[in-house]
C-alpha positions in Angstrom: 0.0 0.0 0.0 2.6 2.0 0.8 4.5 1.4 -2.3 1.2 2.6 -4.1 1.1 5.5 -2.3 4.3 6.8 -3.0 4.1 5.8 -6.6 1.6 8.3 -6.8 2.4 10.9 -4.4 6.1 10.8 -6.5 4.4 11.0 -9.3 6.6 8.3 -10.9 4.1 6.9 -13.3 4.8 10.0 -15.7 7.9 8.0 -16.5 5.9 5.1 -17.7 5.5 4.5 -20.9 2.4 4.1 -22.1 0.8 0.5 -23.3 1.5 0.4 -27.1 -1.9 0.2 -29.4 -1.2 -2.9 -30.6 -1.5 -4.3 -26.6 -4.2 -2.2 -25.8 -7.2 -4.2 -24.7 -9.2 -2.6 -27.8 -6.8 -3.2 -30.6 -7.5 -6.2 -33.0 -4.4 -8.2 -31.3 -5.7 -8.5 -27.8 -9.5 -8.9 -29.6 -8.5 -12.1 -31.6 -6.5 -13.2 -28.5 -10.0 -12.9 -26.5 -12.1 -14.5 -29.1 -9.3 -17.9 -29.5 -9.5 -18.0 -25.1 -13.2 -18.5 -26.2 -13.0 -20.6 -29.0 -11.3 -23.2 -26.7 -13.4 -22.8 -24.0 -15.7 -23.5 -26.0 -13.4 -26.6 -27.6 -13.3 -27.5 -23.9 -16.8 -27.6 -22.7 -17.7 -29.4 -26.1 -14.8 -32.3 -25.5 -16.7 -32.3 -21.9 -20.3 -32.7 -22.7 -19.5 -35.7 -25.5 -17.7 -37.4 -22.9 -19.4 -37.0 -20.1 -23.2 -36.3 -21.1 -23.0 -38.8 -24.5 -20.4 -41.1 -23.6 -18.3 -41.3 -26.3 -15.2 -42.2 -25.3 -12.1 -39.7 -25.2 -10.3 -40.8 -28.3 -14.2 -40.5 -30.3 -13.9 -36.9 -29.2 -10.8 -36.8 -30.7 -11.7 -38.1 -33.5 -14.8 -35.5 -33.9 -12.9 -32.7 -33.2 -10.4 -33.8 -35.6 -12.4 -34.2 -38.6 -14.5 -30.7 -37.6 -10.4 -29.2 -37.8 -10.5 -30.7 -41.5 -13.9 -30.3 -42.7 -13.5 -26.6 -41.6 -10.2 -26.5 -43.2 -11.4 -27.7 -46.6 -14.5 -25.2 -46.5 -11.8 -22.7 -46.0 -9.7 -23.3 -48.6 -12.9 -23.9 -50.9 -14.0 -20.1 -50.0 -10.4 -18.8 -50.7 -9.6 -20.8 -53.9 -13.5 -19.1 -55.4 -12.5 -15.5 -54.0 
C-alpha cells in the first residue's frame, strides 16, 4: 500500500511509458487473443459434454474434433480458392 502511495504521491508513473496500441485491450491483437481463449473454452466444454453427457469415449472426441479441424479446413480453402 505503501508502495502505491508513493508511486503516486512521487508521481513516478509519468515515466511510464504508455501501453503500445497494438496491446491495448481494444486493438484487434488482444480482440483475436480474446475470441481464441473463447474458441477453446468452447473446444473444452464441447470435448466435456461428449464425454461426459453422451459417452463417447475420449479418443471419439478426438476423432470429432479432428475431422470438424479438416472439414473446416477444406471449407476454407474452398471459399479462398472461389475468392
Amino acid at each position: 500500500k505503501a508502495a502505491f502511495i508513493n508511486f503516486i504521491s512521487d508521481e513516478e508513473w509519468k515515466s511510464i511509458e504508455p501501453v503500445s496500441s497494438w496491446f491495448g485491450p481494444s486493438s484487434f491483437l488482444m480482440s483475436s487473443m480474446s475470441a481464441l481463449f473463447k474458441l477453446s473454452m468452447w473446444i473444452r466444454h464441447g470435448h466435456g459434454y461428449l464425454t461426459e453427457n453422451i459417452g463417447i469415449p475420449v479418443w471419439g472426441s478426438y476423432a470429432v474434433f479432428g475431422l470438424a479441424t479438416l472439414f473446416l479446413g477444406m471449407v476454407l480453402g474452398l471459399v479462398s480458392e472461389v475468392l
